[in-house]
C-alpha positions as CSV (number, residue, x, y, z in Angstrom):
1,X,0.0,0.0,0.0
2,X,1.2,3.6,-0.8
3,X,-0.4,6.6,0.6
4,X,0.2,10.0,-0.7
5,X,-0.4,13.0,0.5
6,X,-1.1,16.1,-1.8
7,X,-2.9,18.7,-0.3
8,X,-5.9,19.1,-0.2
9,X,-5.9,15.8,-2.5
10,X,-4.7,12.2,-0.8
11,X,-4.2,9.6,-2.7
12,X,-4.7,5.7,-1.8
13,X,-2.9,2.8,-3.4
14,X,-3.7,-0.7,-2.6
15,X,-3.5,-4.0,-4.0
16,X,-4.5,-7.5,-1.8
17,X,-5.9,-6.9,1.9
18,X,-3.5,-4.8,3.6
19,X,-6.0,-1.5,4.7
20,X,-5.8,2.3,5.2
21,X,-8.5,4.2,8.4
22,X,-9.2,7.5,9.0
23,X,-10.8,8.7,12.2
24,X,-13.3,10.9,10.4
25,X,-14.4,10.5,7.2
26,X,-16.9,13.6,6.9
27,X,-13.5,15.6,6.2
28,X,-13.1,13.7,2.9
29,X,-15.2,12.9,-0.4
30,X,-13.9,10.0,-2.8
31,X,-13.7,12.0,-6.1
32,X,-12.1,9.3,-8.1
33,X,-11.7,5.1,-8.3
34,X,-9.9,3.2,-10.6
35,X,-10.6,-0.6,-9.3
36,X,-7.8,-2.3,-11.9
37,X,-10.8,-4.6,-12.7
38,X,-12.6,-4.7,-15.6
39,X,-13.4,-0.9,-16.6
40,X,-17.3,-2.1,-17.3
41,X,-17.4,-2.8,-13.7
42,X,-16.6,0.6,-12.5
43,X,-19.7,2.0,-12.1
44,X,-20.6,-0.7,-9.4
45,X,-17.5,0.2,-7.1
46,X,-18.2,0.7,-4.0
47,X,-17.1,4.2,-2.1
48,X,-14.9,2.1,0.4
49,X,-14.9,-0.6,3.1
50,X,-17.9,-1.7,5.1
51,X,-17.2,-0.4,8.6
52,X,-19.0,-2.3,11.5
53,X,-18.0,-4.0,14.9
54,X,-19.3,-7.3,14.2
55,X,-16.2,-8.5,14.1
56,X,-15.0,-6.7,17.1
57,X,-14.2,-8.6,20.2
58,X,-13.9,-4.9,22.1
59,X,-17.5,-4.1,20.9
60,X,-19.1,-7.2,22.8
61,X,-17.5,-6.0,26.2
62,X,-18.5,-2.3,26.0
63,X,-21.9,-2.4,23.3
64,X,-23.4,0.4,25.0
65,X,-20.0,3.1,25.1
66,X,-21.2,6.3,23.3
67,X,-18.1,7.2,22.6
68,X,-16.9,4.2,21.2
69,X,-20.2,3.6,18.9
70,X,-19.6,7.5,17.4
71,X,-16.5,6.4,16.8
72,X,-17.1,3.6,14.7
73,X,-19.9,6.0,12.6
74,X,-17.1,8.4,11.9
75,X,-14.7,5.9,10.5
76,X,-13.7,6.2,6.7
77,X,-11.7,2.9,5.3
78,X,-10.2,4.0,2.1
79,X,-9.1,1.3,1.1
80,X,-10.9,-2.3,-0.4
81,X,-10.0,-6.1,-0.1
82,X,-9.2,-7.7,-2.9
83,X,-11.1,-11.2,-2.2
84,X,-11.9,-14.1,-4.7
85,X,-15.7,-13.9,-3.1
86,X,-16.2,-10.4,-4.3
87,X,-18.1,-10.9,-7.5
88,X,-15.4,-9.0,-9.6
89,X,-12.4,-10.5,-8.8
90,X,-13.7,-13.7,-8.7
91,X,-14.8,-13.4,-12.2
92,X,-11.3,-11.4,-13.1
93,X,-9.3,-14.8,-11.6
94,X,-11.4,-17.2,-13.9
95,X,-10.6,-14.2,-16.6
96,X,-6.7,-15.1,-16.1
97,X,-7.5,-19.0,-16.5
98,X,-7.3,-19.4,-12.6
99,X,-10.2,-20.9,-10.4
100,X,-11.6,-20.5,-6.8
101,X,-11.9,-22.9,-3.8
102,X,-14.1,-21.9,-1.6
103,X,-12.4,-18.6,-0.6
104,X,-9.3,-19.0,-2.1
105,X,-7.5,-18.8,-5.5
106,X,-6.5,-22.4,-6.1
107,X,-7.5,-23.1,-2.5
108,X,-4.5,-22.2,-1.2
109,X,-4.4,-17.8,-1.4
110,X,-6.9,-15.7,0.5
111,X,-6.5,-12.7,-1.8
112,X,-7.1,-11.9,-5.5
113,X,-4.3,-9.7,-6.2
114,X,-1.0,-9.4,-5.2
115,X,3.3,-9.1,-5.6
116,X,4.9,-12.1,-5.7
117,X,3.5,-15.8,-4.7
118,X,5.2,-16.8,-8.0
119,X,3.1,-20.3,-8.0
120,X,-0.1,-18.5,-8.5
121,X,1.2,-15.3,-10.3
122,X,-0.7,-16.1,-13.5
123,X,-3.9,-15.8,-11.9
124,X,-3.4,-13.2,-9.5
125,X,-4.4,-9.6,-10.6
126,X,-1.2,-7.6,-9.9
127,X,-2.3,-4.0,-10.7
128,X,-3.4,-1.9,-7.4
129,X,-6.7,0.1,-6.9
130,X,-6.4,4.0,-6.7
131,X,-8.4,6.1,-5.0
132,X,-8.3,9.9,-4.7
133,X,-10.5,11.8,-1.8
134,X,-10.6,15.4,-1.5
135,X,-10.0,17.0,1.9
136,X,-13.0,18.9,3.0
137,X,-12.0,21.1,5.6
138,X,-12.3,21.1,9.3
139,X,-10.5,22.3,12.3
140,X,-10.3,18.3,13.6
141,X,-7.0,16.4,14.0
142,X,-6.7,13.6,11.7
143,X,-5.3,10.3,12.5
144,X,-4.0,7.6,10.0
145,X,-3.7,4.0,10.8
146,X,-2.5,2.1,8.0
147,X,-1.7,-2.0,8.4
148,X,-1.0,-5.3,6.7
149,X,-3.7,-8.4,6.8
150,X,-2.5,-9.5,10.2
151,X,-3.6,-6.6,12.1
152,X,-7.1,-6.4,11.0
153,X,-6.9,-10.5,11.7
154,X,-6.1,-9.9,15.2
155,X,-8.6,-7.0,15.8
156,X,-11.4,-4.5,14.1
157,X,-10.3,-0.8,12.2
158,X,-12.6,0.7,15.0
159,X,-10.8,-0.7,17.9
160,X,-7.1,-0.3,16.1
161,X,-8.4,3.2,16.0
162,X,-9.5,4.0,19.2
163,X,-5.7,3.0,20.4
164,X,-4.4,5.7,18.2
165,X,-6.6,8.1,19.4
166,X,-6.2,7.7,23.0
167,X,-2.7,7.6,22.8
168,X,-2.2,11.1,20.8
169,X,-3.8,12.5,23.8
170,X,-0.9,11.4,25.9
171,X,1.3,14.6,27.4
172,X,4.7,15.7,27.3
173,X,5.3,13.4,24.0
174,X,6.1,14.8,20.2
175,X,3.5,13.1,17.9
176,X,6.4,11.4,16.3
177,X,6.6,9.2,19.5
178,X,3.0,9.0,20.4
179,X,2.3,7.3,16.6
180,X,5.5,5.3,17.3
181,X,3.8,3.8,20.8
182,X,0.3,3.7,19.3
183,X,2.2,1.6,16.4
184,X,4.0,-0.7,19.5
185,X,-0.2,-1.0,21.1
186,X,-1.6,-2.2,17.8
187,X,1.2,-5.1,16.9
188,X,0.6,-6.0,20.8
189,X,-3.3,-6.1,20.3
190,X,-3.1,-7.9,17.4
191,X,-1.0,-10.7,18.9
192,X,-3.4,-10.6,21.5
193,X,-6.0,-11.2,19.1
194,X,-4.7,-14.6,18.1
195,X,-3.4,-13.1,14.8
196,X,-1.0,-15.4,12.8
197,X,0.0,-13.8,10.0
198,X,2.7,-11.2,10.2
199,X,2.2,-7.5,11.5
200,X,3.6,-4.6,10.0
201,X,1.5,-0.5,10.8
202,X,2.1,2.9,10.6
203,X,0.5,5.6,12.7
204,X,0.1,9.1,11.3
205,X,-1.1,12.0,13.1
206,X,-1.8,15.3,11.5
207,X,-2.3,18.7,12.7
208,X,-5.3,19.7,9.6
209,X,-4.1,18.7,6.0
210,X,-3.6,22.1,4.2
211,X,-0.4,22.7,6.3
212,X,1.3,19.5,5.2
């Protein structure tokens, strides 16, 4: 995943599962998608990644925290999964003379794109999705959580979120070293979470976007 920042334009780049939150996503509108699927798809896209807590072992211990549900209603997920059981790439692996297995890409890959895996590479999709929001405005803070698959195995975007967010109000600390704890909270969380796969997030925080 690549994330560029160009005010008041950012700039998401993904390809396979790896995923990209912000804390508040009425300070940004999508403006432009190209999937790297099929350009007769396109107009199906969807605007980003479902955001719930269904999955969220924090959200069965505190279901009735205000805070915590606004939370979760202000998250934006910029980026998408690229899945064999999405309709698209499914049909986009069968496209490349590749077939699916319940889940999987020859039963054996979770994800419908991606570098390498040089036994599969003929029916793996290997160009990424871009998508461009425009920055809205707003006096708010923003805060960036960007990780691989094996954080968002080991916990939700929602509760990897609300880490970041209490630990940028931490005192006496440059925002350099609160994302660089709030980085060391999620890998522990996520191990926590029973993840197995390998962990690897960045933590951004950002005073508004115009000054970047």
């Amino acid at each position: 995943m690549v994330v560029l920042l160009r005010p008041p334009h950012l700039v998401v780049i993904n390809l396979g599962d790896s995923r990209c939150y912000l804390n508040d996503k009425k300070m940004w509108l999508q403006i432009k998608n190209h999937s790297g699927v099929d350009e007769k798809l396109e107009a199906n896209q969807p605007q980003s990644q479902p955001v719930d807590n269904q999955d969220d072992p924090e959200a069965t211990v505190v279901p009735s925290d205000p805070a915590y549900e606004e939370l979760i209603g202000k998250l934006l997920c910029t980026t998408r999964d690229h899945r064999p059981t999405d309709t698209r790439e499914y049909d986009a692996v069968y496209d490349r003379g590749g077939m699916v297995d319940g889940d999987r890409v020859s039963g054996i890959i979770s994800v419908s794109r991606a570098l390498g895996d040089g036994a599969l590479a003929m029916w793996l999709g290997h160009e990424p999705e871009v998508t461009t929001y425009l920055w809205q405005g707003g006096d708010g803070d923003i805060c960036m959580v960007l990780g691989c698959d094996g954080i968002w195995e080991g916990m939700s975007g929602a509760a990897a979120m609300k880490i970041a967010l209490n630990v940028r109000k931490e005192e006496n600390m440059t925002d350099a070293s609160r994302a660089d704890k709030a980085a060391e909270q999620l890998i522990t969380a996520a191990s926590d979470g029973e993840s197995m796969d390998n962990l690897t997030v960045i933590v951004a925080y950002m005073n508004g976007y115009k000054t970047i």
